[in-house]
Backbone bond lengths (Angstrom), bond angles and torsions (degrees), N, CA, C in turn:
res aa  C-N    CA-C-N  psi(-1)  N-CA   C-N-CA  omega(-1)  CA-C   N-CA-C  phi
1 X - - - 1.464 - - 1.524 109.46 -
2 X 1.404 109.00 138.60 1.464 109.34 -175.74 1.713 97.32 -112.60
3 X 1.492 100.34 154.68 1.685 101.71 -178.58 1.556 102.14 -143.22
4 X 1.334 98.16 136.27 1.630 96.03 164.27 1.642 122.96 -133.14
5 X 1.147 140.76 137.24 0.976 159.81 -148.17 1.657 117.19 -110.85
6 X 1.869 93.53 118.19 1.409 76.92 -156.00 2.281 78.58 -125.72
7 X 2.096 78.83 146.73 1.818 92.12 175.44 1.972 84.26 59.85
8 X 1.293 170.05 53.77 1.376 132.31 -173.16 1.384 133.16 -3.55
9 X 1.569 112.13 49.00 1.524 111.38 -172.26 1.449 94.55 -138.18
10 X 1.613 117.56 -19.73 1.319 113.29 177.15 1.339 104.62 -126.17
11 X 1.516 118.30 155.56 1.397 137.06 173.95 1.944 116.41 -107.11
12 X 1.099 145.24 95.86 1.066 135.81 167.30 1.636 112.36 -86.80
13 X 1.556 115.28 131.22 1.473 106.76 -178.66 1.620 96.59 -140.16
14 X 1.307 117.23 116.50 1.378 107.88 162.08 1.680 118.17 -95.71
15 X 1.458 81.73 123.59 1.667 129.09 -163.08 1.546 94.08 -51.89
16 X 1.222 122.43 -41.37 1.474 109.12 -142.67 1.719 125.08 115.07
17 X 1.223 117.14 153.71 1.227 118.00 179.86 1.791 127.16 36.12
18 X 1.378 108.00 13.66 1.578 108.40 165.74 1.692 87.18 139.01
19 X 1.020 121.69 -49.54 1.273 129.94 -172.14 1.476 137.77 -77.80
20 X 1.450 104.82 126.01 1.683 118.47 -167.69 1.768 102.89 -113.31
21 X 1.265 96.87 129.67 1.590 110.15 173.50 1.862 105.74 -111.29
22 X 1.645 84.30 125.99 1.603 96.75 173.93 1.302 105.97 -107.57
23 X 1.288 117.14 128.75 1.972 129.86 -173.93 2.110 103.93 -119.03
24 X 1.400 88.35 114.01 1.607 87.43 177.65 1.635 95.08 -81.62
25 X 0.997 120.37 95.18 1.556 136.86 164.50 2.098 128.24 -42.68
26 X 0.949 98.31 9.33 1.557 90.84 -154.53 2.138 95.76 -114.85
27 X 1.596 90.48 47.42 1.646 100.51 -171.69 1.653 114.12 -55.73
28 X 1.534 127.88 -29.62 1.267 119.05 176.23 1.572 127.64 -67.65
29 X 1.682 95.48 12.68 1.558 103.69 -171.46 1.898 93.70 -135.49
30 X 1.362 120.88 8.60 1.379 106.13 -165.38 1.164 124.58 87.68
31 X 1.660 130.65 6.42 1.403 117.42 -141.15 1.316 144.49 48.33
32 X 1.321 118.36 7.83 1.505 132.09 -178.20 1.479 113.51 -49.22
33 X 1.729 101.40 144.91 1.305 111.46 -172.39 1.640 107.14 -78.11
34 X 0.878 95.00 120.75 1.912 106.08 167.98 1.404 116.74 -113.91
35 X 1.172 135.15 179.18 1.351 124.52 173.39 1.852 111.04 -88.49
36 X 1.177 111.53 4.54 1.627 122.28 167.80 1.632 99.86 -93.36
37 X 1.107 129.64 -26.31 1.168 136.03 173.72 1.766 139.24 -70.97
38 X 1.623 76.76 -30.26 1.530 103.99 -179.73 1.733 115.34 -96.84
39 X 1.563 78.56 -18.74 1.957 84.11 179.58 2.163 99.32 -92.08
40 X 1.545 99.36 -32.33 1.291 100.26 177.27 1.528 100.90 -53.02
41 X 1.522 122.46 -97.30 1.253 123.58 -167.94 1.870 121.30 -37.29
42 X 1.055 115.06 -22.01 1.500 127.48 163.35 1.196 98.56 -56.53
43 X 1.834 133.99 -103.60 1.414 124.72 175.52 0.929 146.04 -38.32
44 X 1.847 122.98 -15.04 1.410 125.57 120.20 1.593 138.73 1.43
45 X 1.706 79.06 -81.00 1.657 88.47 -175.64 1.455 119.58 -67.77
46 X 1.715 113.37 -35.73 1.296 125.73 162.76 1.539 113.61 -31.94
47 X 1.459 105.40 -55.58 1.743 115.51 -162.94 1.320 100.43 -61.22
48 X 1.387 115.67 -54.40 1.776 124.63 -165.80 1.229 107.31 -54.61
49 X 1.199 110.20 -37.48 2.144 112.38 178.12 1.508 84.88 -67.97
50 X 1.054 121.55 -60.92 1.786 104.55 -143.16 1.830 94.66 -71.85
51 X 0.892 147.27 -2.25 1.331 157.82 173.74 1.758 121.66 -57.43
52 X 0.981 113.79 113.10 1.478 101.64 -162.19 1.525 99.98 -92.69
53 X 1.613 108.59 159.61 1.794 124.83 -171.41 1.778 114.13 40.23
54 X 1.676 93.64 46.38 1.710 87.17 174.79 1.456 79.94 -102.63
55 X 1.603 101.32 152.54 1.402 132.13 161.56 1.145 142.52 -128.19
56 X 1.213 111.56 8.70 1.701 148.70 -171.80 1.403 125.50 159.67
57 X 1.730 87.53 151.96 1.892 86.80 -155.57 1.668 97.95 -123.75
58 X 1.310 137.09 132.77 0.992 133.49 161.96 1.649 132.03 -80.10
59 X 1.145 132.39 122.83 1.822 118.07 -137.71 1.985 73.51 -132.19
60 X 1.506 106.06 112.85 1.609 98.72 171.98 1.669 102.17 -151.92
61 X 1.329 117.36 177.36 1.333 122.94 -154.54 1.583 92.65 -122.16
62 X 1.537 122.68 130.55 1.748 116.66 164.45 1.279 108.35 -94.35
63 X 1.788 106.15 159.81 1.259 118.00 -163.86 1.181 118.93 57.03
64 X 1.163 128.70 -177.83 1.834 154.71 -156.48 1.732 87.42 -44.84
65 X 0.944 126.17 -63.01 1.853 109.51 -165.65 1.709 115.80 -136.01
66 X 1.197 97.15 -171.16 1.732 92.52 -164.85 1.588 88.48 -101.90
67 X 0.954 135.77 -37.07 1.639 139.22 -179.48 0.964 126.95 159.61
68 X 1.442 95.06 121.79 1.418 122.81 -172.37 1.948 131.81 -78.76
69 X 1.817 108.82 8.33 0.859 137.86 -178.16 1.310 123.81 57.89
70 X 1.452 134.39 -174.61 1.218 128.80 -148.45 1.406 113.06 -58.22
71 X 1.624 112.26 138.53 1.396 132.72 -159.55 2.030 89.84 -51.33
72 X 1.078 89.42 162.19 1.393 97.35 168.34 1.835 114.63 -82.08
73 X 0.855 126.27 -29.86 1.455 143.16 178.51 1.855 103.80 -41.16
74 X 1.478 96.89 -60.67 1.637 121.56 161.34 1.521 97.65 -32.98
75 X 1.024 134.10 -79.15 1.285 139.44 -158.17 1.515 114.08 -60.44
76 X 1.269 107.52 -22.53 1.546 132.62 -161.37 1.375 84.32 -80.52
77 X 1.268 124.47 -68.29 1.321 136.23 -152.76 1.878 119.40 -60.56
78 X 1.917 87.36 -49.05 1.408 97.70 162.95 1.591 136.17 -52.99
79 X 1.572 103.56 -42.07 1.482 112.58 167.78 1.408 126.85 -60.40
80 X 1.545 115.45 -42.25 1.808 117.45 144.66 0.825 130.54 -41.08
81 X 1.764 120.54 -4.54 1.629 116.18 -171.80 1.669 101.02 64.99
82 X 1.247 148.11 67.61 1.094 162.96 133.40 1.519 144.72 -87.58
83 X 1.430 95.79 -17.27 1.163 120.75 -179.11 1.715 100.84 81.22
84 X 1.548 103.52 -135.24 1.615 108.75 171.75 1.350 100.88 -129.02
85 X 1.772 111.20 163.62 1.085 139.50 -178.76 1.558 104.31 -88.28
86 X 1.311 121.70 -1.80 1.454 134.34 159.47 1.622 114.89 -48.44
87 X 1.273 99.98 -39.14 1.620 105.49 -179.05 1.596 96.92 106.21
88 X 1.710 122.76 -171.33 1.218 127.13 171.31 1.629 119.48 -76.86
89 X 1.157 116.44 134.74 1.906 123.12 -145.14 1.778 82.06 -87.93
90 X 1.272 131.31 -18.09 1.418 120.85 -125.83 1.840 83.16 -110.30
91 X 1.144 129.07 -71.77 1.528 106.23 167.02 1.583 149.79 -18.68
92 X 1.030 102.73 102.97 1.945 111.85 -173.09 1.330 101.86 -58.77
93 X 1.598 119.75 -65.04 1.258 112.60 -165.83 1.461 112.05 103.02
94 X 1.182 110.42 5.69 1.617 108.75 -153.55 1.268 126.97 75.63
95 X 1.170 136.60 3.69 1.749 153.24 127.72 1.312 132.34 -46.16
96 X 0.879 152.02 167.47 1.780 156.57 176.42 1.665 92.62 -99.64
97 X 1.649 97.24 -22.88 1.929 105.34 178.62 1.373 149.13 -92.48
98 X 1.180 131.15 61.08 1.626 99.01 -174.07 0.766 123.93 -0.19
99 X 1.531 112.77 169.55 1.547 129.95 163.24 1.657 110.84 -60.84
100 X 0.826 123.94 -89.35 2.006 129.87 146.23 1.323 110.37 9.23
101 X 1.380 142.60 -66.26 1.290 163.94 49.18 1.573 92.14 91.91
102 X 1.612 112.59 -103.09 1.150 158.07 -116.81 2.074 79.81 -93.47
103 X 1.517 139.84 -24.92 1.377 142.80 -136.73 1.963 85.92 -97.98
104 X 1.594 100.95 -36.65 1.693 106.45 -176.84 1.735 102.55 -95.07
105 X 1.222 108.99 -52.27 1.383 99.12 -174.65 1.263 139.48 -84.40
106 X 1.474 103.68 9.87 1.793 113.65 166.91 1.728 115.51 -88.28
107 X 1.619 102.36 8.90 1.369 114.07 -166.19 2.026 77.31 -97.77
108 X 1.534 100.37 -64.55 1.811 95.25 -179.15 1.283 112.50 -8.82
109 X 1.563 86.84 -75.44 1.691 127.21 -149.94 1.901 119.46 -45.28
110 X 2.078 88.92 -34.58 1.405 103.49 -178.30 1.585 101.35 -57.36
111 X 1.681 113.25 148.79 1.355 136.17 175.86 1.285 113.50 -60.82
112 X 1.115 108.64 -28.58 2.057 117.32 -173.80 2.012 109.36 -108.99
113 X 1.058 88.83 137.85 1.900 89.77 176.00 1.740 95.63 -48.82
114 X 1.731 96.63 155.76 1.651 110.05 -164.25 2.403 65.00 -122.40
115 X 1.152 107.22 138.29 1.987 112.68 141.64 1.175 101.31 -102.63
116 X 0.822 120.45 168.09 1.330 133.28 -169.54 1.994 107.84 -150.04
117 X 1.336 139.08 138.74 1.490 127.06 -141.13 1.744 75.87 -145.08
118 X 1.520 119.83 110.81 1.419 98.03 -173.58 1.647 88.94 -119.10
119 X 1.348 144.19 137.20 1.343 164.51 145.90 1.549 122.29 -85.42
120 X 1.294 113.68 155.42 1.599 99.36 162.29 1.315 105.89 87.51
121 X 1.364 78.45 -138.96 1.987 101.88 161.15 1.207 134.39 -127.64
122 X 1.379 123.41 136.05 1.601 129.17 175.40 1.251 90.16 -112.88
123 X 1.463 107.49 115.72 1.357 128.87 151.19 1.479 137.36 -103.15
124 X 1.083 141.83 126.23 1.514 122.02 150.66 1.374 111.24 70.77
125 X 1.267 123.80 -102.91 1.884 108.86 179.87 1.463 105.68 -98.47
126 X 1.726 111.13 -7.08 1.731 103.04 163.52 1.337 108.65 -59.49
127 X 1.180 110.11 -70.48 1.954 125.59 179.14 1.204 85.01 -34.50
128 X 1.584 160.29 -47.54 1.539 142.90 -158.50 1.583 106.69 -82.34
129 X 1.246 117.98 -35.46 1.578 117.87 -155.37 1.995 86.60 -99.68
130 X 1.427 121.21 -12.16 1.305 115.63 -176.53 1.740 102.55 -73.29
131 X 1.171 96.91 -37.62 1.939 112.62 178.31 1.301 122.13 -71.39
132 X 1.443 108.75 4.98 1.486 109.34 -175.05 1.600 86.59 -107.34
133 X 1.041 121.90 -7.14 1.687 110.56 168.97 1.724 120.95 -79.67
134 X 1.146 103.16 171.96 1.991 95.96 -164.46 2.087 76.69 -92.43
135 X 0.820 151.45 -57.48 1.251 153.83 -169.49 1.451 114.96 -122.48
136 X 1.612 102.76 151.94 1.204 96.03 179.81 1.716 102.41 -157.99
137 X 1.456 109.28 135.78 1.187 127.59 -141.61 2.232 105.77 -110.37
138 X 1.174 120.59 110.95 1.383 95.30 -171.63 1.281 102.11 -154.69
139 X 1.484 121.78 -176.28 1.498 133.52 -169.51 1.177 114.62 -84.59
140 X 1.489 121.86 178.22 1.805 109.82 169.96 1.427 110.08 -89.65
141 X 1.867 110.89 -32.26 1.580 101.38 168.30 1.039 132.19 -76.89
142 X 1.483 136.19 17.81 1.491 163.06 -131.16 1.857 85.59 -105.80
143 X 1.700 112.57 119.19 1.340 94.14 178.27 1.476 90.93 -108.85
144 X 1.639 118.55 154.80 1.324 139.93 -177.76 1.320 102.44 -123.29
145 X 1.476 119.60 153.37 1.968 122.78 169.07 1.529 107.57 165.49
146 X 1.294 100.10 129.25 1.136 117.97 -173.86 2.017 100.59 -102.21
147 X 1.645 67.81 90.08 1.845 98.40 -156.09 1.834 98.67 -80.02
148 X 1.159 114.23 14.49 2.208 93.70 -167.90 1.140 89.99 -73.84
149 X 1.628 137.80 -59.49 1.487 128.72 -160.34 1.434 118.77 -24.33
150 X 1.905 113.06 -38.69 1.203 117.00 -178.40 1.327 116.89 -54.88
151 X 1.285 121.48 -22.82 1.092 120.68 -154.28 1.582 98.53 -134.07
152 X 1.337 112.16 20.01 1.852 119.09 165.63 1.538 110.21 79.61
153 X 1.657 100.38 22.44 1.910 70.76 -166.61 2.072 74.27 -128.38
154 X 1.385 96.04 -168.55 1.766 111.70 168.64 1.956 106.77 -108.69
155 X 1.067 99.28 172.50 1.388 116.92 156.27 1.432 104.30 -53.40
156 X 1.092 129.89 154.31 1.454 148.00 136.78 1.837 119.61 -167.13
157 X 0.960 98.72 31.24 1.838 89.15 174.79 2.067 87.63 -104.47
158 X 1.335 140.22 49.83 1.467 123.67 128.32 1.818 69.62 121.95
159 X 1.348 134.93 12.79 1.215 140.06 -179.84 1.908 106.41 -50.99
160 X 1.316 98.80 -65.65 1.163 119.14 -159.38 1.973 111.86 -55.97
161 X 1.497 99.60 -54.64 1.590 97.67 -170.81 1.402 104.77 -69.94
162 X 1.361 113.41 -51.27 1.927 141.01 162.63 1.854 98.18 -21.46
163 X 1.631 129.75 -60.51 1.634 115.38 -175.43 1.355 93.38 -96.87
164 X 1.222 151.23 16.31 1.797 120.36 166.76 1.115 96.37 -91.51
165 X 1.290 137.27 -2.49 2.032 110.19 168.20 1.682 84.61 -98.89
166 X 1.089 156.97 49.98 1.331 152.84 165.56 1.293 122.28 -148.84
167 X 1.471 112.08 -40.28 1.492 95.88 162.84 1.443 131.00 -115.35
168 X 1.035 124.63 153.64 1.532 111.36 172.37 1.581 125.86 -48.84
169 X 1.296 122.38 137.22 2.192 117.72 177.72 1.810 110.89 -25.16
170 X 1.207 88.31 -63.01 1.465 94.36 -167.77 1.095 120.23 -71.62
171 X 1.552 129.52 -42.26 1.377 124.23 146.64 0.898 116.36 -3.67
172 X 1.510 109.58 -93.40 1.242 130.20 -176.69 1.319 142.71 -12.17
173 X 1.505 95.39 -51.29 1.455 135.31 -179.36 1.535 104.38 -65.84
174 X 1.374 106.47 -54.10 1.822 119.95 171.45 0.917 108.90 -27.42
175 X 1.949 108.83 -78.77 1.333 131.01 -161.09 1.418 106.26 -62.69
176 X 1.290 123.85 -31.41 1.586 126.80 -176.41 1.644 113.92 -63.66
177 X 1.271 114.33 -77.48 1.697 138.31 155.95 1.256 132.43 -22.30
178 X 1.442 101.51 -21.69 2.139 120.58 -157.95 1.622 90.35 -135.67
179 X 1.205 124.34 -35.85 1.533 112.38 -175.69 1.177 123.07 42.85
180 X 1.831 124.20 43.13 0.746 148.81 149.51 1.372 133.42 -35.65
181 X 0.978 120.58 164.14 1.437 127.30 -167.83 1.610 116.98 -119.01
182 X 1.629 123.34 100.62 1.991 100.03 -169.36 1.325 83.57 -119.42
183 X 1.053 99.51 161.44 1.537 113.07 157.82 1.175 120.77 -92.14
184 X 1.609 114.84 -150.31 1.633 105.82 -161.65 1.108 121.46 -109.56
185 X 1.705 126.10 4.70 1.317 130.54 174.78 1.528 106.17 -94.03
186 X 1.750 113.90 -31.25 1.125 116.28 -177.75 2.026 112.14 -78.46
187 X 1.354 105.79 -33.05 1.414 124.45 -177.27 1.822 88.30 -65.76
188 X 1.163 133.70 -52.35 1.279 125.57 -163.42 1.764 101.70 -62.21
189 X 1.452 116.09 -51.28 1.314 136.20 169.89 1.865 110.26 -21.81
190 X 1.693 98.67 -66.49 1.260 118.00 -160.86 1.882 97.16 -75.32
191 X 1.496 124.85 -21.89 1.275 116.82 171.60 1.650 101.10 111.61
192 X 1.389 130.27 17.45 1.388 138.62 -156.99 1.263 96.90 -117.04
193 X 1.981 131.10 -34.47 1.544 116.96 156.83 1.326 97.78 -130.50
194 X 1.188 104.42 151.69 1.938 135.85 -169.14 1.954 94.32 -68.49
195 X 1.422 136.85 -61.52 1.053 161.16 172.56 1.689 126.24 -110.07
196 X 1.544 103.84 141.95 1.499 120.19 -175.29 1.909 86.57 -126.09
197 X 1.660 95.80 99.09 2.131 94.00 163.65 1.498 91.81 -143.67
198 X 1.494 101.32 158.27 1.321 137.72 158.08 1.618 116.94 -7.83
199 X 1.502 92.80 -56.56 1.932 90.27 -174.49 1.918 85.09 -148.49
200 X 1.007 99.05 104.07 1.798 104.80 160.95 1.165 122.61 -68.97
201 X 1.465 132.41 -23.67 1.300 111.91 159.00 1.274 136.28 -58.18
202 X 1.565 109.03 -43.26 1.786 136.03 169.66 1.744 106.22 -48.06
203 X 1.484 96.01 -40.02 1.811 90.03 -173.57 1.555 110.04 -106.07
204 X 0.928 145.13 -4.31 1.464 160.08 84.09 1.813 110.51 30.63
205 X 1.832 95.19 -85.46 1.279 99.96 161.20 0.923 128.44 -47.63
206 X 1.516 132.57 -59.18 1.158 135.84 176.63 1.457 140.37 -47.62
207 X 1.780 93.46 -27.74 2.063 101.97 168.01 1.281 104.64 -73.19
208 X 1.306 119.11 -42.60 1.171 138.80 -172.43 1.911 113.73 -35.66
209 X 1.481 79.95 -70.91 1.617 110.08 171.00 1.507 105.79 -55.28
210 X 1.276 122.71 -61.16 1.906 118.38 165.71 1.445 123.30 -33.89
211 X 1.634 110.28 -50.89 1.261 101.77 -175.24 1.436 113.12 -78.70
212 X 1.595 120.47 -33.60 1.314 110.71 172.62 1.509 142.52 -51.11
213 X 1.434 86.64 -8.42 1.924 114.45 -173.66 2.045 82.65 -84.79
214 X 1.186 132.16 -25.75 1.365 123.62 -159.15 1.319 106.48 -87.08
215 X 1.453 142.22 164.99 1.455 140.75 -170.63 1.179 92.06 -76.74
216 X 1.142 99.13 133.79 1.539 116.99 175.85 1.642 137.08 -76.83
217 X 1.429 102.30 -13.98 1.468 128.44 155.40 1.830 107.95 -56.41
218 X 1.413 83.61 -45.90 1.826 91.66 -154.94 1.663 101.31 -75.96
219 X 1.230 99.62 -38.57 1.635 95.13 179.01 1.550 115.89 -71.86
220 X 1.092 117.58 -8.22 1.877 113.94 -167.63 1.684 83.75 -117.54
221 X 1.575 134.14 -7.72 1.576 113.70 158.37 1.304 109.45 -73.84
222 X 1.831 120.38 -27.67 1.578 102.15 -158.14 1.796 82.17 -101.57
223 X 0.881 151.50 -1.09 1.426 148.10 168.82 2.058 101.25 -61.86
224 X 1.267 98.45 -55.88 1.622 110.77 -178.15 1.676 108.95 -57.97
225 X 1.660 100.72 -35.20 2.238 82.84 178.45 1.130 75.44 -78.06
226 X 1.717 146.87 -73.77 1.115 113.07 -112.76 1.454 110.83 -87.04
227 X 1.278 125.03 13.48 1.284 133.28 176.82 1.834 94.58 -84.26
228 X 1.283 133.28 -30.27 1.628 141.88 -154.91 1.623 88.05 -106.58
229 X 1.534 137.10 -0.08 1.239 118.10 -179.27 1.916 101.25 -76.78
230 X 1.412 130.29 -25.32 1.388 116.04 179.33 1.070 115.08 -83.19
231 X 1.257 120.52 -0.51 2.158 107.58 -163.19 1.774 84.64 -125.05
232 X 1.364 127.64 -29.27 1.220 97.71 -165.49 1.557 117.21 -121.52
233 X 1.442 114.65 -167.11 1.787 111.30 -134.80 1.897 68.60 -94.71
234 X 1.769 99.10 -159.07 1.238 111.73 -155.63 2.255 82.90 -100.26
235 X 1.119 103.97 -33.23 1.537 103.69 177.42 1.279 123.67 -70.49
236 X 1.727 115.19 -38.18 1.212 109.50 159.25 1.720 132.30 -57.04
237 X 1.528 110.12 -26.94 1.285 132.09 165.86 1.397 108.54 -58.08
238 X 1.261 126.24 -71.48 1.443 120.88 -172.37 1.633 105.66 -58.72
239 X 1.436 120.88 -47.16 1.282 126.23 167.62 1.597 112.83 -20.10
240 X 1.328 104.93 -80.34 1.421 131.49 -176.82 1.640 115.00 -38.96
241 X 1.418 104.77 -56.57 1.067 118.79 170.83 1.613 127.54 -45.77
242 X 1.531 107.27 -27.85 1.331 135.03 -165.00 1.906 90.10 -75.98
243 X 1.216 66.61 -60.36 1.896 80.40 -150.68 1.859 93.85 -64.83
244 X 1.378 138.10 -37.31 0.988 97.02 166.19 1.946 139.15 -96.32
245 X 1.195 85.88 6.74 1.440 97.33 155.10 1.556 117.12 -65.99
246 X 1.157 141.90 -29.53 1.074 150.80 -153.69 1.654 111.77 -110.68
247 X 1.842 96.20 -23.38 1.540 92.07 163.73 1.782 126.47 -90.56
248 X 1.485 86.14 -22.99 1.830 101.45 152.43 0.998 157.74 -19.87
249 X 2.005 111.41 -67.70 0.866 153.15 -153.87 1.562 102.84 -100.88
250 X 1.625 111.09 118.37 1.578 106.19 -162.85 1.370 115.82 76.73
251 X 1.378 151.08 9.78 1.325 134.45 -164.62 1.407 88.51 -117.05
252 X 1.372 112.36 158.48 1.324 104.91 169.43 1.883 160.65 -10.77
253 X 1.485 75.76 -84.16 1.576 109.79 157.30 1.844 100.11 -44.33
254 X 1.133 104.79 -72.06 1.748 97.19 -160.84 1.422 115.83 -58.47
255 X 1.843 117.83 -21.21 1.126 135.45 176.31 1.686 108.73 -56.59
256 X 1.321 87.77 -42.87 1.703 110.76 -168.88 1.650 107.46 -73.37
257 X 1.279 105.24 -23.82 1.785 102.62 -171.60 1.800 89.95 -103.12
258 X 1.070 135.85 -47.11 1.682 104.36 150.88 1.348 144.95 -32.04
259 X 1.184 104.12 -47.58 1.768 100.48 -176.75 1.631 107.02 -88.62
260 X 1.647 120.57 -11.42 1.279 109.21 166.80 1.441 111.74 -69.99
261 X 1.143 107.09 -60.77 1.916 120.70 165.88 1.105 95.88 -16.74
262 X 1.370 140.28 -92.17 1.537 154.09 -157.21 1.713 105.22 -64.69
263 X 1.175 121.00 -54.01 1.354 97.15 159.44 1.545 139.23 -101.56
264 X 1.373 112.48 41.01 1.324 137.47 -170.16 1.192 117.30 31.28
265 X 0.832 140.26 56.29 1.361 139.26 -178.25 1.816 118.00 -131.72
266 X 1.522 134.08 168.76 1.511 118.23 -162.83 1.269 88.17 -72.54
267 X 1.317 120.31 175.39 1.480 142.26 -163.06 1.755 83.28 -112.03
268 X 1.735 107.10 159.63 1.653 109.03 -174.07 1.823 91.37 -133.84
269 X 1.295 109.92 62.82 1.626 103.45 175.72 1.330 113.10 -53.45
270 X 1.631 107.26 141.31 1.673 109.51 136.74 1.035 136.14 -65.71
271 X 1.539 126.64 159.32 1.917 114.60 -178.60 0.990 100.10 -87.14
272 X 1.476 100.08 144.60 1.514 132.92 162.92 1.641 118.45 -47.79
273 X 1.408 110.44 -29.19 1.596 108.20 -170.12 1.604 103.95 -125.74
């Protein structure tokens, strides 16, 4: 396994067999967001696209939790009247994202399912960058909270569009307003983690590892609707659906996941990229 290290706040290691594990590294602090943190997981996500025959990405936190949200330093700065050490929020960059923004939703955005293995605590812009994964895998003592209220501000690192296909309005509203604290049987409940097991990294890997065994065409077509189920109408949906069913059907890969089916044996895809 090769690993590279990005800002020293992130770890990229491709795993093997299709699969890349991203580790927010910076455990003597919780994983907390810093602006080394935010540039780490940013060039991260960059690297994993430019990465050839990835097919799943493992998104997990080292040491005691997956993230414990914005560094305290941030907070330091704001109370001086400083604003943040984030930099200015208001620049795209050529993104729909900030930078801030851009730390949860370049996890969306990636072509291949992101798991995501959350422990500890998801706090605040952890709970944001945990939602930029297509699933997310965690404990029952696992605490979750969409903690800014505590601290006077809202969500905005990709919070907002990232939980309305996940949680219910009013929920939402709860968890937003009350900055509450759930854990992980109730967080699974409310639609905030996909799974409550034993060790989320172990089963994490393991979807990971499942889907990468799947044609790899087929998984980055149904990644693309279901990324288009919040922004688009019910015609563009069936549309969409059309057209990549239709690029499917007969192409290699799908040829290839028939005749393994029928003669049971692993399927030998080509890459998708």
């Amino acid at each position: 396994m090769s690993t590279q290290r990005m800002s020293d706040r992130v770890a990229v290691t491709a795993a093997g067999g299709g699969v890349v594990e991203v580790a927010l590294s910076r455990a003597d602090k919780m994983n907390a967001l810093d602006p080394a943190m935010f540039d780490g997981l940013i060039e991260a996500a960059h690297a994993v696209r430019g990465m050839s025959g990835v097919r799943a990405v493992v998104l997990h936190g080292e040491g005691r939790a997956f993230c414990a949200g914005l560094d305290m330093g941030s907070f330091a700065a704001m109370a001086d009247g400083q604003g943040t050490n984030m930099g200015n929020l208001l620049p795209r960059e050529g993104s729909i994202a900030n930078r801030a923004q851009q730390t949860a939703w370049l996890w969306r955005d990636l072509p291949v399912p992101v798991i995501a293995a959350v422990h500890g605590v998801a706090f605040g812009g952890g709970l944001q960058v945990a939602m930029g994964a297509d699933l997310r895998y965690t404990q029952a003592e696992t605490q979750w909270s969409i903690l800014e209220i505590k601290w006077g501000l809202v969500p905005d690192m990709a919070g907002m569009p990232l939980l309305r296909e996940l949680v219910r309005g009013d929920v939402l509203r709860d968890l937003t307003y009350s900055g509450r604290v759930v854990k992980g049987v109730e967080a699974q409940a409310l639609g905030l983690a996909t799974h409550v097991v034993d060790d989320p990294l172990v089963a994490a890997r393991a979807m990971a590892a499942q889907i990468a065994g799947r044609s790899p065409h087929a998984v980055r077509a149904g990644k693309r609707l279901l990324n288009a189920l919040s922004d688009h109408t019910a015609a563009q949906l069936l549309q969409a659906e059309t057209d990549e069913q239709v690029a499917l059907i007969g192409s290699r890969n799908q040829v290839e996941a028939i005749h393994a089916g029928v003669q049971k044996r692993a399927p030998q895809f080509q890459e998708a990229d």
